[in-house]
ZAMARGU-4260 file (C-alpha; in steps of 0.2 Angstrom, whole numbers, plus 5000, padded with zeros to 4 digits):
<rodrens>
0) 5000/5000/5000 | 5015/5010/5004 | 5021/5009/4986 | 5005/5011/4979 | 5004/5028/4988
5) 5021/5034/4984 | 5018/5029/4965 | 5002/5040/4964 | 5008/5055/4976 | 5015/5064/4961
10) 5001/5060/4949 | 4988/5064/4962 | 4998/5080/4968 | 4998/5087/4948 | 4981/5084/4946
15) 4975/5094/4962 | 4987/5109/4957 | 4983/5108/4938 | 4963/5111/4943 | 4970/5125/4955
20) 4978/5132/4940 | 4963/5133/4929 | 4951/5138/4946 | 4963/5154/4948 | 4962/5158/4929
25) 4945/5157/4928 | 4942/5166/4945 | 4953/5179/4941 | 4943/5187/4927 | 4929/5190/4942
30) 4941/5198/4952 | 4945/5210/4939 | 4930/5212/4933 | 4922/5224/4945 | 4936/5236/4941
35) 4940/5232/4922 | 4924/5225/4916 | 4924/5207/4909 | 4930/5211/4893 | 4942/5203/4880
40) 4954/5214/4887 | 4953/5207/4904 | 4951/5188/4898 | 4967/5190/4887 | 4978/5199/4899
45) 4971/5184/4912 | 4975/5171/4901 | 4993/5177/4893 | 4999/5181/4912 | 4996/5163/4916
50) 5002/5157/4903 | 5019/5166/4904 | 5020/5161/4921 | 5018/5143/4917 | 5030/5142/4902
55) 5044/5149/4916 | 5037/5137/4927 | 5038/5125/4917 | 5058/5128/4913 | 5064/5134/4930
60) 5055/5118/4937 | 5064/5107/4928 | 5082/5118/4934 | 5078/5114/4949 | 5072/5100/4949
65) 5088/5094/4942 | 5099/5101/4957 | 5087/5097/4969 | 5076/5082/4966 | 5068/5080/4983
70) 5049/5078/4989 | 5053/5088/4999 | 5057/5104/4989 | 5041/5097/4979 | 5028/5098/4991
75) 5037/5114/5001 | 5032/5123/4983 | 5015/5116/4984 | 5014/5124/5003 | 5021/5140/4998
80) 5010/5141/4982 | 4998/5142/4993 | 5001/5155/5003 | 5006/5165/4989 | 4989/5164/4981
85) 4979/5168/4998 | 4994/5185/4999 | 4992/5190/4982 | 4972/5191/4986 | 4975/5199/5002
90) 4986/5213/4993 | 4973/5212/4979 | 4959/5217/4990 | 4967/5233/4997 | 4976/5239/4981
95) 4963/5235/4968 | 4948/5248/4976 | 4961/5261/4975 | 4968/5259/4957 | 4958/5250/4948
100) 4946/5267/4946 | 4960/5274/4938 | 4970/5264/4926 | 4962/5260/4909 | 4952/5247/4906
105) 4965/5242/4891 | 4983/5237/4903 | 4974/5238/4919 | 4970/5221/4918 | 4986/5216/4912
110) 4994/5227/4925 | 4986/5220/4937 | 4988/5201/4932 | 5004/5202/4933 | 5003/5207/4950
115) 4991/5197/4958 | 4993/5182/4947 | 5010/5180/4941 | 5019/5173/4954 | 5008/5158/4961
120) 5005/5154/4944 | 5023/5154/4942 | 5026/5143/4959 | 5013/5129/4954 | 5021/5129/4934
125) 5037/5121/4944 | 5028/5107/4948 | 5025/5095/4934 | 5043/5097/4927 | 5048/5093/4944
130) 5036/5078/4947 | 5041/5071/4932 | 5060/5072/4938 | 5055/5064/4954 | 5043/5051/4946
135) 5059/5043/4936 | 5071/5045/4951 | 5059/5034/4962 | 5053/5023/4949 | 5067/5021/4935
140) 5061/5007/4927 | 5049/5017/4917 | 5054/5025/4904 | 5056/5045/4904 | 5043/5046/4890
145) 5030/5035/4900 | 5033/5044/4913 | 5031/5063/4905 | 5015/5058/4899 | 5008/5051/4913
150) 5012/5068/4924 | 5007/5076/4909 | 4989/5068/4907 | 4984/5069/4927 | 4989/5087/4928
155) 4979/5095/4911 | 4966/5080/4917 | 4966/5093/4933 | 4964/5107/4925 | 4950/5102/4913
160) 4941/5095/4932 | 4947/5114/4940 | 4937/5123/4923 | 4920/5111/4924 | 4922/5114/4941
165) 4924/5133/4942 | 4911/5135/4932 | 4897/5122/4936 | 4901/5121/4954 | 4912/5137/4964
170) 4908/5152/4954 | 4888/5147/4954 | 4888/5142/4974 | 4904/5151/4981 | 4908/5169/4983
175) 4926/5172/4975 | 4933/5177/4992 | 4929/5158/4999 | 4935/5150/4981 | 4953/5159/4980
180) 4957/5156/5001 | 4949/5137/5000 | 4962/5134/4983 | 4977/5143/4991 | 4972/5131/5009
185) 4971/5117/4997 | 4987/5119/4990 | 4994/5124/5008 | 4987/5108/5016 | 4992/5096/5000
190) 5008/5104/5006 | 5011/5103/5024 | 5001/5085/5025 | 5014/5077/5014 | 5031/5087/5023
195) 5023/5080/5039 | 5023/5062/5031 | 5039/5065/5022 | 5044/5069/5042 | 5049/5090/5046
200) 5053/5095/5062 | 5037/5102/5072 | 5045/5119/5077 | 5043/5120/5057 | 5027/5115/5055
205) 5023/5126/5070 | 5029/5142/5059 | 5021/5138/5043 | 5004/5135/5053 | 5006/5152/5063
210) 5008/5159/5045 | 4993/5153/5036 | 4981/5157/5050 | 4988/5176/5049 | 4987/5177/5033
215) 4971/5167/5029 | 4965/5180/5044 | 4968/5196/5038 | 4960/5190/5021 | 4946/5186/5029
220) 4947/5204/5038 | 4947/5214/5023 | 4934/5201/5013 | 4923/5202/5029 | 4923/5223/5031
225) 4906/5228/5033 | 4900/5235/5017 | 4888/5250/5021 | 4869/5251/5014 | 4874/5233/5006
230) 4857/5223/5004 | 4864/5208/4995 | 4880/5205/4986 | 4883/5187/4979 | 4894/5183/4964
235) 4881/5176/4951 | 4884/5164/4936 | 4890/5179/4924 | 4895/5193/4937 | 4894/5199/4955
240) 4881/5205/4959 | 4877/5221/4972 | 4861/5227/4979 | 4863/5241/4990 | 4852/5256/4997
245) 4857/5273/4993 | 4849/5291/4988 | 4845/5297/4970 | 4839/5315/4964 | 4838/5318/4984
250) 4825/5301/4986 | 4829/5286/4994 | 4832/5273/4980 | 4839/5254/4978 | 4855/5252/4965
255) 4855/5235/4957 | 4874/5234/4952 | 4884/5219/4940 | 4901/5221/4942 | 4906/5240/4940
260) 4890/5242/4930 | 4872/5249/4937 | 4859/5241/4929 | 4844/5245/4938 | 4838/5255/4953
265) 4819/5257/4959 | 4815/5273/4971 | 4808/5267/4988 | 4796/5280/4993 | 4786/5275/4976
270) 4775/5262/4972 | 4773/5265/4955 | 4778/5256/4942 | 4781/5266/4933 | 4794/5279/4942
275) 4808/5276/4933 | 4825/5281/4941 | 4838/5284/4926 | 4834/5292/4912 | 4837/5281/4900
280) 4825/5268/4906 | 4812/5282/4902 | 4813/5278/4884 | 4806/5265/4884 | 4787/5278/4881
285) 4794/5281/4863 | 4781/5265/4859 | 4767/5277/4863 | 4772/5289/4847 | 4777/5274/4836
290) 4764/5261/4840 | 4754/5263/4854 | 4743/5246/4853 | 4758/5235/4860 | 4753/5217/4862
295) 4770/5209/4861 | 4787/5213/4869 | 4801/5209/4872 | 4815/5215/4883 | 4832/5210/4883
300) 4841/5211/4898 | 4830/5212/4913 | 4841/5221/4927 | 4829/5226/4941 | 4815/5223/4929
305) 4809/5241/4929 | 4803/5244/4908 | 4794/5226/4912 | 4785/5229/4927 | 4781/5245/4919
310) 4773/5239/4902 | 4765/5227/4913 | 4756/5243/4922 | 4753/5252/4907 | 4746/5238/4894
315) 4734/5227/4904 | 4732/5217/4887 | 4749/5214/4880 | 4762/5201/4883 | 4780/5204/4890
320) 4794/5192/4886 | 4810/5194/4896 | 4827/5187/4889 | 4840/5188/4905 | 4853/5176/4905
325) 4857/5178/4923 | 4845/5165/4932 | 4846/5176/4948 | 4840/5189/4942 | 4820/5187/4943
330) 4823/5179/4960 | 4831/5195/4967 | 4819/5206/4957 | 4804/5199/4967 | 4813/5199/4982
335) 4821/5217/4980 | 4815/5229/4968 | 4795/5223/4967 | 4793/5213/4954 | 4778/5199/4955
340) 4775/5183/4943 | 4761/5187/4932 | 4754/5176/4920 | 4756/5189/4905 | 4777/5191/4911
345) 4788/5175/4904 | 4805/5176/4908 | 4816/5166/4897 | 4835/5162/4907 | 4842/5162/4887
350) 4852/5173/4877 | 4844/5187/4871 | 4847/5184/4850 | 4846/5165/4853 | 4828/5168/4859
355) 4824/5179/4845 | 4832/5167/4832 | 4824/5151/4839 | 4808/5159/4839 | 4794/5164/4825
360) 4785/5176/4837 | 4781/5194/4829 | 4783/5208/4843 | 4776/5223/4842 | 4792/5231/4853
365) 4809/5224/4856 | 4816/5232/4869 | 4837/5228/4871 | 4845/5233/4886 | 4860/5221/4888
370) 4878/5225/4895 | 4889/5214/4904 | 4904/5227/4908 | 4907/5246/4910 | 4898/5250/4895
375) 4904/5235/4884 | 4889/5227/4875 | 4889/5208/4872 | 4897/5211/4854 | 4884/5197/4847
380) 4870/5212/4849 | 4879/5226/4840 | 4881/5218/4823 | 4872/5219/4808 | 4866/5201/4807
385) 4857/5204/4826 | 4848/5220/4819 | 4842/5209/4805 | 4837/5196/4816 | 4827/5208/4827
390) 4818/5216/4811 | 4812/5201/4807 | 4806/5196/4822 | 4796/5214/4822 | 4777/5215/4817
395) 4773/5228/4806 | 4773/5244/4813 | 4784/5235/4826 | 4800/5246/4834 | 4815/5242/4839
400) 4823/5251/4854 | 4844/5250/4861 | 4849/5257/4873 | 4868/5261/4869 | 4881/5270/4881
405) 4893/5280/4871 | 4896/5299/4866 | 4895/5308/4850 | 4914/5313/4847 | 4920/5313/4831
410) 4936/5305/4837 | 4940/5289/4828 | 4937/5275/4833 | 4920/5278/4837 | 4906/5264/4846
415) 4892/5277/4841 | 4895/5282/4826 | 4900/5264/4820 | 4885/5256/4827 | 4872/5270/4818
420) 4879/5269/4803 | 4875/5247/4807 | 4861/5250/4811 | 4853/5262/4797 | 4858/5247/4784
425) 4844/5236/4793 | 4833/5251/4799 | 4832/5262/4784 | 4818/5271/4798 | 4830/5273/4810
430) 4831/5288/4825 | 4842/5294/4837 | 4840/5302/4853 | 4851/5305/4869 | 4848/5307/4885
435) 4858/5319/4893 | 4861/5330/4876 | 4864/5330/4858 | 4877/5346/4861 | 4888/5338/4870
440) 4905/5326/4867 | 4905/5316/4884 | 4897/5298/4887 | 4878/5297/4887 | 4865/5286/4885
445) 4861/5286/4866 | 4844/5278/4865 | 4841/5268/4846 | 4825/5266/4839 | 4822/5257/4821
450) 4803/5259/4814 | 4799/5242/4804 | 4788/5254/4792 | 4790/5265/4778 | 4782/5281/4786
455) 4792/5294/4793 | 4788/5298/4812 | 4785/5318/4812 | 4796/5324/4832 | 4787/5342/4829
460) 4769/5339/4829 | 4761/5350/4844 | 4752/5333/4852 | 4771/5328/4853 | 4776/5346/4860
465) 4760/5347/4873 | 4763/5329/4879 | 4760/5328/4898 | 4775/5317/4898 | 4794/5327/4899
470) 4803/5314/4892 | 4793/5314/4876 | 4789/5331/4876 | 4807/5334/4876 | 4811/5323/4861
475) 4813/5334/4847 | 4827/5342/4856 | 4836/5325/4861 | 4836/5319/4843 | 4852/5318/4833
480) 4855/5326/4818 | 4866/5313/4806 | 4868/5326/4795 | 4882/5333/4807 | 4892/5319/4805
485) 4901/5308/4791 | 4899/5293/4795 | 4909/5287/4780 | 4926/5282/4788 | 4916/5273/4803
490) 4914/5252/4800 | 4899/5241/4797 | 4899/5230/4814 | 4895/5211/4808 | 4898/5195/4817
495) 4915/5193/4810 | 4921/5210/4815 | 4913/5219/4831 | 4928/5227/4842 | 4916/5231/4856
500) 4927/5232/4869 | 4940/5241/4861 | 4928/5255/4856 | 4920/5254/4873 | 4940/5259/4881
505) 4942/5272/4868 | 4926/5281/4876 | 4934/5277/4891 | 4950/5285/4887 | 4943/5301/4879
510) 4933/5303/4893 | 4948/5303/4905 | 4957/5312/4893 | 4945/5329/4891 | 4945/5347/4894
515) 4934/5352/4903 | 4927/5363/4890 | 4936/5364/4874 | 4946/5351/4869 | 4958/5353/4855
520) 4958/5334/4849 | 4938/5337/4848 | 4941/5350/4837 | 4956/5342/4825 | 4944/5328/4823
525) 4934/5341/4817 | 4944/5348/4803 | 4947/5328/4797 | 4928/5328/4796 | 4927/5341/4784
530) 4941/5336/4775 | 4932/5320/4771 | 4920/5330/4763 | 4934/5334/4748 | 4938/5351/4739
535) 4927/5366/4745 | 4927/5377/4732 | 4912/5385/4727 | 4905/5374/4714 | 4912/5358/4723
540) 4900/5345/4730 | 4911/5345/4747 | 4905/5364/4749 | 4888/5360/4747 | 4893/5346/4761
545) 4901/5358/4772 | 4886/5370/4770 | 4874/5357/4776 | 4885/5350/4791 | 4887/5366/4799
550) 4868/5371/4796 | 4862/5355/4806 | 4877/5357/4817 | 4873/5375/4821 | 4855/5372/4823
555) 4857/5357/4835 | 4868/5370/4847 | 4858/5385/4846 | 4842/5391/4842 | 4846/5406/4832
560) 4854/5402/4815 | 4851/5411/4799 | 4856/5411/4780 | 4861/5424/4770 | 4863/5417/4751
565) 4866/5428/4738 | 4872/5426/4718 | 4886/5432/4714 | 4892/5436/4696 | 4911/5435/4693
570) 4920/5443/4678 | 4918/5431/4665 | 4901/5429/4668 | 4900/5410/4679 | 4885/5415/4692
575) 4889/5404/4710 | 4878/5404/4724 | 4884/5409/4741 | 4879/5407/4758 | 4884/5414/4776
580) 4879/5404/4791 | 4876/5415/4804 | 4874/5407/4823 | 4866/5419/4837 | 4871/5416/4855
585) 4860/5427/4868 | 4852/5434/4855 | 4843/5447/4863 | 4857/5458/4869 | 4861/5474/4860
590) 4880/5471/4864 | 4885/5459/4852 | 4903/5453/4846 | 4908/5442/4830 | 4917/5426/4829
595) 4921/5421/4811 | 4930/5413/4799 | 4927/5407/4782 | 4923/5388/4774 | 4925/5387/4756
600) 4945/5382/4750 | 4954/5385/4735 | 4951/5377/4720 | 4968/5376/4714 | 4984/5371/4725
605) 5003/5381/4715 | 5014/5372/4713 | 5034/5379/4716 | 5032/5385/4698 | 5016/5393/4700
610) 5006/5384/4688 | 4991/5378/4696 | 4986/5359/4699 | 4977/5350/4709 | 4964/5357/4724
615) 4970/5362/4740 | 4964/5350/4753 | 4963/5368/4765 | 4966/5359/4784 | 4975/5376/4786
620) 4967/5387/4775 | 4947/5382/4776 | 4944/5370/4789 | 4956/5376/4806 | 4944/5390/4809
625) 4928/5383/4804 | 4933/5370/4817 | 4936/5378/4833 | 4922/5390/4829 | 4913/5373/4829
630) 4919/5368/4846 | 4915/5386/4853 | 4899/5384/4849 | 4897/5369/4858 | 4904/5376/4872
635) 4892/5394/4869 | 4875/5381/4871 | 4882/5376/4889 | 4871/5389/4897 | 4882/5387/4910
640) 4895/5394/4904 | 4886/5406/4893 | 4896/5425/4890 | 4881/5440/4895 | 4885/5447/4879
645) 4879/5442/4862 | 4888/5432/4851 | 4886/5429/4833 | 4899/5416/4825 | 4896/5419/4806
650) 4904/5406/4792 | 4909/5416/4777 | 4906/5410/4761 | 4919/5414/4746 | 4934/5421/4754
655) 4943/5413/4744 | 4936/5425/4731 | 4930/5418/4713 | 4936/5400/4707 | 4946/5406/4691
660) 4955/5422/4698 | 4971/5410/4698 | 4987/5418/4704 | 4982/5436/4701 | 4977/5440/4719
665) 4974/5460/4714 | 4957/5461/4710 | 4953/5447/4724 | 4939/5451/4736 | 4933/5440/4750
670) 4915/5438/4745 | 4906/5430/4761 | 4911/5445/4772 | 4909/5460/4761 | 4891/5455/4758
675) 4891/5451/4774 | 4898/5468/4778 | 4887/5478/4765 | 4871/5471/4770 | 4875/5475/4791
680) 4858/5485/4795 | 4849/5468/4789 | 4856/5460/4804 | 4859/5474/4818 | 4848/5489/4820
685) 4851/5502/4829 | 4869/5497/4834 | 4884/5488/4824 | 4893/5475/4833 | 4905/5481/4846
690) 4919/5473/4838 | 4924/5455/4827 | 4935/5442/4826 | 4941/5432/4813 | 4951/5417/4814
695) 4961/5410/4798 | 4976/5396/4797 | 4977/5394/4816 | 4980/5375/4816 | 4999/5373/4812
700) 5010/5361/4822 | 5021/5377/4833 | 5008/5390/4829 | 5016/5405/4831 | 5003/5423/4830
705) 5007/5441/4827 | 4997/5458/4829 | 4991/5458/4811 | 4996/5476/4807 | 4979/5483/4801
710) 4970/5473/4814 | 4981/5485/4827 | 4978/5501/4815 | 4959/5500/4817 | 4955/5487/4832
715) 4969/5494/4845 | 4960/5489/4861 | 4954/5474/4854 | 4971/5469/4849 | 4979/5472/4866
720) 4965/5463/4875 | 4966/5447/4866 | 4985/5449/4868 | 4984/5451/4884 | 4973/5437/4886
725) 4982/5425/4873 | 5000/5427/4880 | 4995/5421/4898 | 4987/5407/4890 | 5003/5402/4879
730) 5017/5417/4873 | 5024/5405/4863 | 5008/5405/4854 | 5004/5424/4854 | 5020/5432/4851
735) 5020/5450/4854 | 5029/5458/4839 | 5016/5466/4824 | 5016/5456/4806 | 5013/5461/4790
740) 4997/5467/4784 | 4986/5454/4778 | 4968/5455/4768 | 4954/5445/4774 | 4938/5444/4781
745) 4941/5455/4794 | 4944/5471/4779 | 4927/5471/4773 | 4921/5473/4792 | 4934/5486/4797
750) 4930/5497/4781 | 4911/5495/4788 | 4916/5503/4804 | 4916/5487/4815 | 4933/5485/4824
755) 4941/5468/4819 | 4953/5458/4823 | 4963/5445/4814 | 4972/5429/4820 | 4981/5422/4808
760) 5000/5413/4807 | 5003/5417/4788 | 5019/5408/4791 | 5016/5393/4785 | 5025/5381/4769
765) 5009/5372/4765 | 5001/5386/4763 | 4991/5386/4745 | 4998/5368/4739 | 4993/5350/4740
770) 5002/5349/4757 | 4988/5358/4768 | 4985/5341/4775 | 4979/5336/4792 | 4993/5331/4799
775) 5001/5348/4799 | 4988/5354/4812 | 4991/5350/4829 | 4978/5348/4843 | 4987/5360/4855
780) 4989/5373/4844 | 4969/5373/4841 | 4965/5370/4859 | 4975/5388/4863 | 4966/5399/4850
785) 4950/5389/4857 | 4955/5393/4876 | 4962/5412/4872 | 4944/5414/4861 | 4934/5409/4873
790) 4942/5420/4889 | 4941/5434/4875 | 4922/5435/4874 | 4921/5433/4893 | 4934/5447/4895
795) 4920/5457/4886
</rodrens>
């Protein structure tokens, strides 16, 4: 029997540490998950840490084993492996709620494996080299081969028995805490029961004992810290799960919490069904505009079954579906956020697209709400082959409603912008609302709805505008506006190709990243949109483009914006149509200043000969000022932060002057602005602006800006002011010499008595060639003329 034992010892020791191995894996992408969400990010860095631990494992194991091939330095491994895993948690617990709110979601994970998980994974890599040393000391008449694989089959047997187990048995019916200190006690105990066989010294054994029980007690400590307002925390098949009591919009409310994500929350003063906490939950009412007479839904993703339990109290004859593939979640809802079986609500523990693919049921409303990290939504539902499947699981007239978190930068890459542009190919009837504002750049629920009919749903009808209901009352100023955006460069998500959680962490890092309230990155993405749009000259489809971008764009920032569109004649008789785009901030004051620039480019780029050829792509000359005036607007609609003088940023058509001047520059006229200028009492009466200011070529790399010399001849104050300004901003930027003179928008204004100002860095090699390309601009260099801009107008 003896012999029998010491000829399994080995083969049973690698079995128990190879399921450890794979119980520690598995378990560590719920430890990190809270922090990093359980996204591919996470898995992979889990995965490649343990991995690299073992393959050193595997090879320093056989080192040592080599020099010391003893049982004893065998199982003293095991026994310290142990503890390692029981200290790393430990450490894990106090370090993790500190930094794992700050690093990003793309190397915090691997960061943090390496940390926590390197090491043990390291120690218990050691061991089947090492066993199979030991195996052919002991036992030399087998063969070295034999014996390999026989080390080699019990321990991946353990780890295939340490995966079914994880997940079948531990994760479902033990909280991580009890799974990672039971596996390092395991590990510790395989340990010290065979050193007691082998025979150590008791003072030893004494030592390693006191050891474990302070470490295994101060886990237990911080894992047993009272959590406050906690209602019920449990780590469920797919997440942890949190219930706790807290205050919302200064009312007692219950957050239902998966991981770092909050998925649902109920107020618990009310008793209505239908008092929503979040916003975005709210949405769910756009059925009453589209189809009012719902007899089938189904939601995706139940959370704290609030949209359920309130289409079941607002449609006493339809039928609600629920598909929530955590199989807790009903139980909990009952229990903790008032929901009650009904015979008319079936909830399905299934996925979400498989229930819709496996079934032939017409819904009248589909309703998805699934995440299962930060913001990261299950990649399988933001393809185009799971919008397809939806349609056709929609009844006529039937809508489809998302609820997506993202934001509305034009920053590549973009989650938003990749998943409309998906989703119009399957919903040709598609709208877009958001929840917080259509204005602004930061995250925000974006709410998704695809009408399965060919008529358009009017937003401006007066039954929409004098609903009782804010949130649909509100909707015409929560929709958005494609027409702002190009959503060209953005992908199609399919099944194939669906980065969601690398879109998700680039929200994630712009968010992080962002001024407060101009951002110069904002504003370069800005210019690369309008660039997309091609050559902007005046017969150019990209100036039509440009035209209707910042129309939309204006519009969705402010309420006053007009045209002024003229036809102008040039010399050899070609007529072109013009249009200023003039945007009105605080329109009712008298005091009024003038922010402008101008948007059309230059048909013909020169050459060092001068002979014309292509057109200039004008990221310099065309787009730089357009762009930040974009971005200042943004910032003008936060009422917040809204100057208490009026403010009119006006887009100048033709300063370019007419398409076939070519190189002779002395008859040139900006044509935007000295209409714009000649036609003054059409827009002020009474009293001109107080003073204007135009911004040209203010994008490049090392921008450098003089006192334009008539800009000081006729707008001294002015001059000095911005100056003034501008220097303690950035005096590299706003050097304080005087320039040359320079004609542009700012002339026609100054010969009509308004006292203007232009910024411009003529300095510049690109300028009027095939070179004015965006990666001559630099983010900085914008986010100064932004930043100096803006304290400007406050300074007025």
């Amino acid at each position: 029997m003896v012999r029998s034992l010491k000829y399994n010892l080995l083969p049973i020791s690698v079995f128990t540490t190879g399921a450890c191995v794979l119980i520690v894996e598995i378990v560590a992408t719920r430890i990190l998950s809270p922090y990093f969400g359980n996204t591919i990010f996470t898995v992979s860095s889990v995965i490649s840490v343990i991995l690299a631990a073992l393959s050193l494992g595997y090879y320093q194991g056989g080192k040592i084993a080599d020099q010391h091939p003893s049982l004893r330095w065998f199982f003293g491994i095991i026994l310290v492996s142990g503890l390692a895993i029981i200290t790393f948690y430990f450490i894990g617990k106090i370090t993790l709620p500190i930094l794992g709110n700050v690093l990003p979601i793309t190397t915090g994970p691997l960061i943090f494996s390496l940390f926590l998980f390197f090491i043990p994974a390291l120690l218990l890599g050691t061991l089947s080299p090492y066993a199979v040393k030991l195996q052919s000391v002991h036992f030399p008449e087998q063969g070295v081969g034999s014996v390999a694989g026989k080390i080699f089959f019990w321990s991946t047997l353990g780890s295939i028995a340490g995966s079914l187990l994880a997940g079948f048995a531990l994760i479902p019916y033990f909280g991580i805490d009890r799974i990672v200190i039971g596996t390092g006690i395991t590990l510790f105990l395989l340990g010290l029961v065979a050193l007691l066989w082998l025979g150590i010294d008791k003072k030893n054994t004494y030592r390693i004992l006191i050891m474990l029980v302070v470490l295994t007690g101060l886990a237990v400590t911080v894992i047993k810290q009272p959590q406050k307002n906690i209602v019920y925390s449990k780590d469920g098949v797919y997440e942890k799960i949190t219930i706790y009591d807290g205050s919302y919009a200064g009312r007692p409310a219950r957050f239902f919490q998966q991981d770092h994500s909050s998925s649902g929350a109920i107020f618990l003063d009310s008793n209505s069904q239908t008092d929503m906490v979040y916003d975005y939950t709210k949405y769910y009412f756009v059925y009453k505009i589209f189809k009012p007479d719902i007899q089938n839904a189904l939601v995706i993703g139940g959370g704290a079954y609030s949209i359920p339990k309130a289409l079941l109290a607002e449609l006493p004859n339809a039928n609600i579906d629920v598909s929530e593939i955590e199989p807790l979640l009903f139980d909990l809802a009952k229990k903790y956020f008032g929901a009650s079986d009904n015979p008319r609500l079936h909830n399905y523990t299934e996925d979400g697209r498989r229930l819709l693919t496996d079934s032939n049921k017409k819904y009248d409303l589909i309703f998805s709400d699934a995440y299962y990290s930060l913001f990261s939504i299950p990649a399988h539902f933001t393809s185009q082959e799971f919008f397809t499947i939806a349609k056709s699981r929609l009844a006529t007239n039937g809508i489809f409603v998302a609820n997506l978190i993202g934001d509305l930068s034009r920053q590549q890459p973009s989650l938003t912008m990749a998943e409309i542009k998906t989703f119009q190919t399957v919903f040709p009837n598609s709208y877009f609302f958001t929840v917080t504002s259509p204005g602004q750049t930061e995250p925000q629920n974006i709410i998704i709805v695809g009408y399965n009919s060919t008529s358009k749903m009017s937003l401006d009808t007066l039954a929409l505008t004098r609903n009782p209901d804010s949130i649909i009352r509100s909707l015409p100023t929560k929709i958005i506006n494609i027409d702002r955006f190009d959503l060209s460069p953005y992908p199609i998500l399919i099944d194939n190709f669906s980065p969601v959680e690398y879109l998700t962490s680039k929200v994630l890092e712009r968010t992080f990243g962002q001024e407060p309230l101009l951002d110069g990155k904002e504003i370069l993405a800005v210019i690369g949109q309008i660039l997309g749009y091609g050559p902007r000259y005046l017969s150019a489809p990209g100036h039509t483009s440009v035209q209707n971008f910042l129309i939309a764009e204006m519009k969705q920032l402010a309420q006053d914006v007009r045209t002024q569109t003229w036809q102008h004649t040039a010399p050899d008789g070609k007529k072109y149509q013009l249009t200023n785009i003039i945007t009105r901030f605080n329109p009712t004051q008298k005091k009024r200043i003038i922010l402008a620039t101008h948007y059309d480019s230059q048909k013909f780029a020169f050459d060092d000969q001068h002979n014309q050829s292509q057109s200039v792509p004008g990221a310099n000359n065309s787009a730089s000022g357009v762009a930040v005036l974009v971005e200042l607007a943004r910032a003008l609609s936060n009422h917040n932060m809204a100057p208490a003088i009026g403010v009119d940023i006006v887009f100048f058509d033709g300063e370019e002057g007419e398409e076939n001047q070519g190189g002779d520059f002395s008859s040139w006229q900006p044509l935007g602005s000295t209409y714009f200028a000649q036609h003054l009492n059409d827009l002020y009466t009474g009293s001109k602006p107080e003073s204007a200011l135009v911004l040209d070529m203010i994008c490049k790399k090392n921008l450098k800006v003089f006192k334009e010399q008539s800009s000081v001849q006729k707008a001294p104050a002015q001059v000095a002011k911005l100056w003034d300004i501008g220097q303690k901003i950035d005096s590299k930027v706003f050097q304080n010499g005087t320039g040359q003179t320079i004609g542009d928008d700012h002339t026609p204004l100054n010969q009509a008595g308004v006292p203007s100002v232009l910024l411009i860095d003529l300095d510049y090699p690109q300028y009027a060639t095939t070179g004015d390309t965006l990666d001559k601009c630099g983010a900085d260099s914008l986010q100064t003329v932004a930043h100096a801009t803006f304290d400007y107008i406050l300074a007025q």
